[in-house]
VEXPAMI-721491 format. One line per 2 residues: number of its first residue (from 1); their letters; for each residue z negated, y negated, x of C-alpha. Coordinates in steps of 0.25 Angstrom, whole numbers, plus 5000, padded with zeros to 4 digits. Each point is the difference from the previous one (the first is absolute). Layout:
REM residues N
NUM = a = Z Y X | ...
This chain:
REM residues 463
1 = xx = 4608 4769 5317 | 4991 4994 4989
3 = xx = 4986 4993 5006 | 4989 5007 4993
5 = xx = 4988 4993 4993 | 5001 4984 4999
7 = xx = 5004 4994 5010 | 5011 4990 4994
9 = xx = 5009 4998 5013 | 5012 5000 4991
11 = xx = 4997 4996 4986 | 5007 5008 4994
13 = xx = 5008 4990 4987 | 4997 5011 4988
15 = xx = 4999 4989 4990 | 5014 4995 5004
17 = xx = 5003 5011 4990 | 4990 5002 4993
19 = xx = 4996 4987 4991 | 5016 4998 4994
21 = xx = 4992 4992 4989 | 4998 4986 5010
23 = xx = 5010 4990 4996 | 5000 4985 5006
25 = xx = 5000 4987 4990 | 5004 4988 5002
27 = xx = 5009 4994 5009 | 4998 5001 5015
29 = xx = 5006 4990 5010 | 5006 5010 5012
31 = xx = 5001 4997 5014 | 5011 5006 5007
33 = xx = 4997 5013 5008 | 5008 5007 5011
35 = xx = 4996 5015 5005 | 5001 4998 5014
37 = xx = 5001 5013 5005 | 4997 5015 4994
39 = xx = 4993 5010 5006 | 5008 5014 5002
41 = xx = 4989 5009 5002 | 5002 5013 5008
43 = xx = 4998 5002 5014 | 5007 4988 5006
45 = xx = 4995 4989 4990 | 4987 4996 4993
47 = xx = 4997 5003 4984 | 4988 4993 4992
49 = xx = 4998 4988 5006 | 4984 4997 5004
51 = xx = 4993 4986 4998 | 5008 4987 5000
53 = xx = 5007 4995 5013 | 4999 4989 5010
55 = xx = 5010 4992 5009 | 5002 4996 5015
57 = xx = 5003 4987 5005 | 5014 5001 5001
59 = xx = 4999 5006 4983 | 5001 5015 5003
61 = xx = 4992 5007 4989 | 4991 5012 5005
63 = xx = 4994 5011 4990 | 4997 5016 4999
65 = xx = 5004 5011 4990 | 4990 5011 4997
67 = xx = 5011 5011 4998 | 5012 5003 5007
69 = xx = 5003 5003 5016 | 4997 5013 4996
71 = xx = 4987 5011 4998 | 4987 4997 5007
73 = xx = 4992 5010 4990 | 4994 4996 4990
75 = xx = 5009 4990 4997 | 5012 4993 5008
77 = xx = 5000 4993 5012 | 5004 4986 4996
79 = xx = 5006 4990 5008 | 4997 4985 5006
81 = xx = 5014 4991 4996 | 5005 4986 5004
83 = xx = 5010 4993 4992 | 5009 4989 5007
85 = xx = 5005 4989 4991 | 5015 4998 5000
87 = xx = 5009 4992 5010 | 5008 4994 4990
89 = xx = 4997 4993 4986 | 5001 5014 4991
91 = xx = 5001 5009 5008 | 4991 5013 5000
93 = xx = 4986 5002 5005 | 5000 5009 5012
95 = xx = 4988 5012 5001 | 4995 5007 5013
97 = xx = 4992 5011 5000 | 4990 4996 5011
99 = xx = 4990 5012 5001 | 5001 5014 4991
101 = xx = 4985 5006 5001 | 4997 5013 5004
103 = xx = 4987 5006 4996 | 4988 5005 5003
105 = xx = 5010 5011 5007 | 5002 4989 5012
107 = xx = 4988 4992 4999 | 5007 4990 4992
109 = xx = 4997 4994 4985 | 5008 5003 4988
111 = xx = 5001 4995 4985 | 4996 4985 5002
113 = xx = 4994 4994 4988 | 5000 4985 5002
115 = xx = 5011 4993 5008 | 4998 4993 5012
117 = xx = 4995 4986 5004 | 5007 4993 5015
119 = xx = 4993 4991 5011 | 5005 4989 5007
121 = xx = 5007 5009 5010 | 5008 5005 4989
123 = xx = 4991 5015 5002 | 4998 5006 4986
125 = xx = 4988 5006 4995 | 4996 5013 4989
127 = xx = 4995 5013 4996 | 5001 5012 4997
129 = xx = 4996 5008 4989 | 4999 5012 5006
131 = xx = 5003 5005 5016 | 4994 4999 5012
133 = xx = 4991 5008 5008 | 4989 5000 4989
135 = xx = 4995 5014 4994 | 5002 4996 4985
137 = xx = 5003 5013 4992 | 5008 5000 4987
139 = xx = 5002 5013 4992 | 4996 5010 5012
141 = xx = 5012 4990 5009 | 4996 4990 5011
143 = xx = 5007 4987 4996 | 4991 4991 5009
145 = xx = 4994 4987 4994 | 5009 4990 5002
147 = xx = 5001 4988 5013 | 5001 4987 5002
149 = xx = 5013 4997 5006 | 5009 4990 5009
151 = xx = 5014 4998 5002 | 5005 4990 5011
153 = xx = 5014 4995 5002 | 5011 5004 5010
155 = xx = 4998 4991 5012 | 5016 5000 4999
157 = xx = 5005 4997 4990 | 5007 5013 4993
159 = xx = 4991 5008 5006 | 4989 5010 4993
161 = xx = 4987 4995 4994 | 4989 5006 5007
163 = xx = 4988 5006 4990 | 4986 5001 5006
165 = xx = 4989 5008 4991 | 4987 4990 5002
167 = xx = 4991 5009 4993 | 5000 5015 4992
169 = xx = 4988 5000 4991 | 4992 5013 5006
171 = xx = 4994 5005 4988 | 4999 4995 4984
173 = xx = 4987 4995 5003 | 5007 4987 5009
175 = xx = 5009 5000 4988 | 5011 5007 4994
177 = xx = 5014 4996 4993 | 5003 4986 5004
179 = xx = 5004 4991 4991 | 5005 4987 4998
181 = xx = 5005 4988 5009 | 4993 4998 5014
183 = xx = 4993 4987 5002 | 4996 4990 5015
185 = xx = 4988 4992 5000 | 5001 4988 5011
187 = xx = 4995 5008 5011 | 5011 5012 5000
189 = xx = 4992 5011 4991 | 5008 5006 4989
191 = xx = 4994 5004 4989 | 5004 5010 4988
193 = xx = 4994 5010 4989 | 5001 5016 4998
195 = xx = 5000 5005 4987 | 4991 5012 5001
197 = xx = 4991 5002 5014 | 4989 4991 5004
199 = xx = 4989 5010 4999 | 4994 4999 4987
201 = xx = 5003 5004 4986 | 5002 5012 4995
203 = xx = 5007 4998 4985 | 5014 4993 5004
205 = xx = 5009 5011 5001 | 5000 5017 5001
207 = xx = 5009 4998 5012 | 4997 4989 5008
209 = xx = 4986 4998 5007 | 4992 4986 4997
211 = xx = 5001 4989 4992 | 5008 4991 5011
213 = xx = 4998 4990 5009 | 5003 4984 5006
215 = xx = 5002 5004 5017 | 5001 4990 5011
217 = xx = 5010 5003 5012 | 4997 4993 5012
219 = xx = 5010 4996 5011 | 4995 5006 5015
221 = xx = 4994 4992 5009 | 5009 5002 5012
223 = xx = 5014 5004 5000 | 5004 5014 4995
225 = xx = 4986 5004 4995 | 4997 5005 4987
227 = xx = 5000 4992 4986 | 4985 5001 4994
229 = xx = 4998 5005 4987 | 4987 4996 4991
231 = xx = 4996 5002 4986 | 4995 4989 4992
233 = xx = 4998 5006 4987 | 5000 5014 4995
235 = xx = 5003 4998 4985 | 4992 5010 4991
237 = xx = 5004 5000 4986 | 4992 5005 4989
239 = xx = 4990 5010 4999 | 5003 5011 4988
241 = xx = 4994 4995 4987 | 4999 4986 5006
243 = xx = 5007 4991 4993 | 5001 4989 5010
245 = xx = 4999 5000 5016 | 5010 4995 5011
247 = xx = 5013 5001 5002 | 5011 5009 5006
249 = xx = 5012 5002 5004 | 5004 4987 5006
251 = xx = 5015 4996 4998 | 5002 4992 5014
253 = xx = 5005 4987 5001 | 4989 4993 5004
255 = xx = 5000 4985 5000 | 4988 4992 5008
257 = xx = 4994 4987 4998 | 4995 4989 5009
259 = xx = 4988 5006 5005 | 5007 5014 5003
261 = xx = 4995 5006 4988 | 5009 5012 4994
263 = xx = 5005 5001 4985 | 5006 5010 4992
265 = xx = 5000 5010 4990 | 4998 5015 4998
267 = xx = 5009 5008 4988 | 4986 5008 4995
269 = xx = 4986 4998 5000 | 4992 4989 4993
271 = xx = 4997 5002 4986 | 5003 5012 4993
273 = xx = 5013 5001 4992 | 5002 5007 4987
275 = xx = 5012 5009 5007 | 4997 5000 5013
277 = xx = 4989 5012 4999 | 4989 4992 5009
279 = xx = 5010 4994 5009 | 4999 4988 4997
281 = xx = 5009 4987 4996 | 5001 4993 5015
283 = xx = 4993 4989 5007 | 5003 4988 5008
285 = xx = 4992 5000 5011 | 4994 4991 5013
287 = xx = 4998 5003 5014 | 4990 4990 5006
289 = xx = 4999 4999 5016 | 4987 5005 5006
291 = xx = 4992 4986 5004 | 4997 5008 5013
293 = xx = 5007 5005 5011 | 5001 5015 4998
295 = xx = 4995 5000 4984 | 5006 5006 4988
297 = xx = 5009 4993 4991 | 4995 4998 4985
299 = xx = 5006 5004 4988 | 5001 4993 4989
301 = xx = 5008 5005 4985 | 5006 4985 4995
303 = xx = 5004 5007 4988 | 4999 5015 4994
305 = xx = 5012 5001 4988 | 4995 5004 4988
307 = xx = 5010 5006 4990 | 4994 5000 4988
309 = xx = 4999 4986 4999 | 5015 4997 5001
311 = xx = 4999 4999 5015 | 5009 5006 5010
313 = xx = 5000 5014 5007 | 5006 5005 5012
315 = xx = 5002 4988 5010 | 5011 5007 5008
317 = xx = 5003 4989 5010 | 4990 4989 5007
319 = xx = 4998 4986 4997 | 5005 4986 5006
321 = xx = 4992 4986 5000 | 5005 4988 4995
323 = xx = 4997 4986 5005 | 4986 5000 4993
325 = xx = 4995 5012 5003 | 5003 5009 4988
327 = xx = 5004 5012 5000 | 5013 5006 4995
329 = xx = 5004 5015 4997 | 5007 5010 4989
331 = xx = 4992 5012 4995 | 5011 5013 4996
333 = xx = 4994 5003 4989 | 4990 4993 4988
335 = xx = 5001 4987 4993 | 5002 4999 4984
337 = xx = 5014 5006 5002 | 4994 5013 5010
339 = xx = 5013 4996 5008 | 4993 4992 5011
341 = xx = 4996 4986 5003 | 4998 4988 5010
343 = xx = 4987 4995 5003 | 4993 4987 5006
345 = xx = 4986 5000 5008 | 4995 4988 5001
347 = xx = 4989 4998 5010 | 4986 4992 4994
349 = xx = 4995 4990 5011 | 4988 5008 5000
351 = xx = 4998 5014 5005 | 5011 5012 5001
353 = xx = 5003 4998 4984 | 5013 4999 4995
355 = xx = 5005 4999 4986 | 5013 5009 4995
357 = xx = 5011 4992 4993 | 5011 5009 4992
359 = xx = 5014 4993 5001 | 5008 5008 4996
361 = xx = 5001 5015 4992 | 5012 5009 5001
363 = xx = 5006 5007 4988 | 5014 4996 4998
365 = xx = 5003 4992 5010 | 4998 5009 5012
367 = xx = 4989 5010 5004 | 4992 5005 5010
369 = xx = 5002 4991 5011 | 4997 5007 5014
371 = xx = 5004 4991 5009 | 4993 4986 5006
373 = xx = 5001 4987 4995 | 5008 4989 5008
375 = xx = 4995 4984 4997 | 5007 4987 5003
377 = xx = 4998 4986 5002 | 4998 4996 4987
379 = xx = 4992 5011 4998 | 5009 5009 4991
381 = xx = 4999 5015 5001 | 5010 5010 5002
383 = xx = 5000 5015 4999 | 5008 5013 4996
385 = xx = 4995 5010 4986 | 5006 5014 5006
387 = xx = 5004 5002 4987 | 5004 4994 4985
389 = xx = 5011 4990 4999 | 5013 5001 4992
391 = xx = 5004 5012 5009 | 4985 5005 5003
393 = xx = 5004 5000 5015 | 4989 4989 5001
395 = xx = 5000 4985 4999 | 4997 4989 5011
397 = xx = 4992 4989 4994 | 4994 4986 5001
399 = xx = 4985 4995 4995 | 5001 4985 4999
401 = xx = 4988 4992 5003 | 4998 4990 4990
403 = xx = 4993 4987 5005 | 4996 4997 4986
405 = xx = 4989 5010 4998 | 5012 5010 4990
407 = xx = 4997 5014 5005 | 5013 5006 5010
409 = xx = 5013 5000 4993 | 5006 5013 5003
411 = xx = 5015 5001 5004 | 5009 5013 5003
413 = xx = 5010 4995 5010 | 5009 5012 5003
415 = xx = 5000 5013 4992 | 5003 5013 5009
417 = xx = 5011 5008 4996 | 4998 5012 5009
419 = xx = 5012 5006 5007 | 5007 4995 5006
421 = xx = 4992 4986 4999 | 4985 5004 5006
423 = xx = 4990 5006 4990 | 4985 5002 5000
425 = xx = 4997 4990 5009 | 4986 5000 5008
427 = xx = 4994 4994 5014 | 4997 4986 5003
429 = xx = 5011 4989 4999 | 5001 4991 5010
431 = xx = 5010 4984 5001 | 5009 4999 5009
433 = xx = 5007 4987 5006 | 5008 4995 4988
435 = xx = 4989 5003 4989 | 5006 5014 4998
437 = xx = 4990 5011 4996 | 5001 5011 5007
439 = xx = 4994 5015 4995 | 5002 5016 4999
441 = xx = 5003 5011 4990 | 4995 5015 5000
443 = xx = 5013 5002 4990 | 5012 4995 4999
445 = xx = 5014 4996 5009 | 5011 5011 5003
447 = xx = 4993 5010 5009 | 5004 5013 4997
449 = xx = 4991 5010 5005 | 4987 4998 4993
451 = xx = 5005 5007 4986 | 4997 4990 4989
453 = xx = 4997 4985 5001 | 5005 5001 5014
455 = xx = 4993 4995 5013 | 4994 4986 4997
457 = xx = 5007 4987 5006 | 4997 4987 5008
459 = xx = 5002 4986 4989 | 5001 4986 5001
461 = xx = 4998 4991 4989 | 5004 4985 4996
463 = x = 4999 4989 4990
């Protein structure tokens, strides 16, 4: 079943067919690439893989899908999935459906919309976009508004993975439609962003309540008890016939800095955009801690992107730090080319100022990038377009930092072919022992039960 309105769980790749007109110059120096397992779809397997995905000690890979597993109306139930690396050099990764969710029907989550991040006792951690015990109402249908989720392993091994609801968001005003990745702060709290909810805002969408929200879930106390959810900010957009105001819809993955502050972006709000109708063009916000016990966090919008000045629109994934401080993030949309861009903040000694660097523009090398960045040691960064490339399934790239002061050479490493190779590549990217790069498709691999462009896969990626 369609979602209504503009909620972007699945972003759904139009352009892939739509822009035939992108080629790529120049020569590109490929990596090799290997899918390492395709989703199926249907009842018994996941489609449309969610966020990136994240290992275990011993180089298991975790991650969800947002479809398959069957129908939790409105959309499918989606499942949480480990992949086990091959015994012998060459052989095939091994998947393992670890929990199929059930719905709101069972008090359960369904339609995860980030993947899931793993503690030091190998438990893993998410969302839910919608689910639970919550009263959202979509379209006349009680699809609940979402939970945060854990999955523990078997204490045998081969047994089943046991999933624990932690927390149904109530009512849109806690939140509703989480999004992104899940993130701990030294003390156990997990932190995460809805993308409607929060209690404030009217103009965001005709379907969803509020503007969104940046929640805190805090562990009980003593054994058993309940998990404790607070939020920290309530975004409110923009008022009608404003043309600038606070941000909205926040895109989840958080990232935090030394003091425990929170950092990330929101798709809309901001400045005013010529096609967004008064939405917005996105924002890269601040949380502050409250200097007292019991006090309110503080926003603060770092950056409001401004279209008509060739800067991005549309941030659809967080930001990462680099050594220094700066900020790093892609916008989907904007930028001289309209295909998308990647940004640097950099913080001013003084104050909560930060300057916005372009360092790259998409056009015909990739476009729309939704997925987050992923830096190295030498601080080189590396990321995926969901589309363009000499297929336009989508490239995965390299920005080179130059040491001299010579801007960011740009380099496509691997063009996506799409089936059976994995196309329209999104989430978070993630190294694994050897160097490898490690990411998901929405599109792509052999699956045959999700009509066209098939289920979405699970790559790895080398020099």
């Amino acid at each position: 079943m369609t979602l209504a309105g503009s909620a972007r769980l699945t972003k759904v790749p139009l352009v892939l067919f739509a822009v035939a007109f992108l080629l790529v110059s120049g020569a590109s120096a490929e990596w090799k690439e290997k899918v390492l397992y395709s989703f199926q779809g249907g009842v018994n397997d996941g489609a449309v893989p969610a966020g990136g995905v994240v290992f275990d000690k011993a180089g298991n890979l975790y991650g969800v899908t947002t479809d398959g597993g069957g129908e939790c109306p409105p959309a499918q139930c989606g499942i949480v999935f480990q992949l086990s690396p091959p015994a012998k050099k060459g052989g095939s990764w091994t998947e393992t459906v670890l929990h199929i969710f059930k719905g709101n029907g069972s008090g359960d989550g369904n339609t995860p919309a980030g993947s899931v991040i793993i503690d030091s006792a190998g438990n893993l951690y998410g969302t839910t976009g919608y689910g639970g015990t919550g009263n959202c109402v979509l379209l006349g249908t009680k699809v609940g508004c979402g939970t945060v989720y854990e999955l523990s392993p078997p204490k045998q091994k081969g047994g089943p993975w046991t999933e624990t609801v932690l927390y149904s968001f109530p009512t849109p005003k806690q939140g509703y439609l989480p999004n992104g990745d899940l993130v701990f702060d030294s003390a156990g709290n997990l932190y995460g962003a809805t993308m409607f909810g929060g209690g404030y805002g009217t103009t965001c969408n005709a379907f969803y309540q509020y503007c969104g929200a940046v929640f805190e879930l805090s562990p009980p106390k003593t054994k058993g008890g309940k998990w404790t959810e607070k939020v920290l900010h309530g975004f409110k957009g923009m008022k009608p016939g404003s043309s600038t105001g606070d941000g909205a819809n926040p895109n989840g993955g958080l990232v935090l800095d030394r003091k425990g502050a929170i950092f990330g972006t929101t798709y809309r709000g901001g400045y005013d955009c010529p096609h967004n109708s008064g939405q917005g063009c996105g924002t890269v916000f601040k949380l502050a801690r409250p200097t007292k016990n019991g006090g309110h966090w503080t926003e603060t919008v770092l950056h409001r992107f401004y279209q008509k000045i060739s800067d991005g629109r549309g941030p659809a994934a967080g930001v990462v730090f680099d050594s220094k401080r700066n900020l790093y993030g892609t916008t989907e949309g904007g930028g001289t080319n309209g295909w998308g861009t990647v940004f640097r903040l950099e913080p001013h000694k003084r104050g909560d100022f930060w300057s916005e660097s372009i360092l790259h523009n998409f056009g015909n090398d990739g476009y729309q990038p939704q997925g987050g960045l992923l830096i190295d040691a030498k601080g080189n960064i590396y990321g995926t377009a969901s589309g363009g490339g000499t297929s336009r399934g989508g490239t995965f790239f390299r920005l080179e930092r130059s040491t001299g002061g010579g801007g960011w050479p740009y380099k496509i490493l691997h063009n996506f072919t799409g089936d059976p190779d994995a196309g329209y590549p999104v989430g978070g990217l993630v190294f694994g022992r050897n160097g490898d790069i490690f990411g998901v498709s929405q599109l792509g691999g052999t699956g045959q039960n999700c009509g066209t462009g098939n289920c979405g896969t699970v790559f790895a990626i080398q020099p």
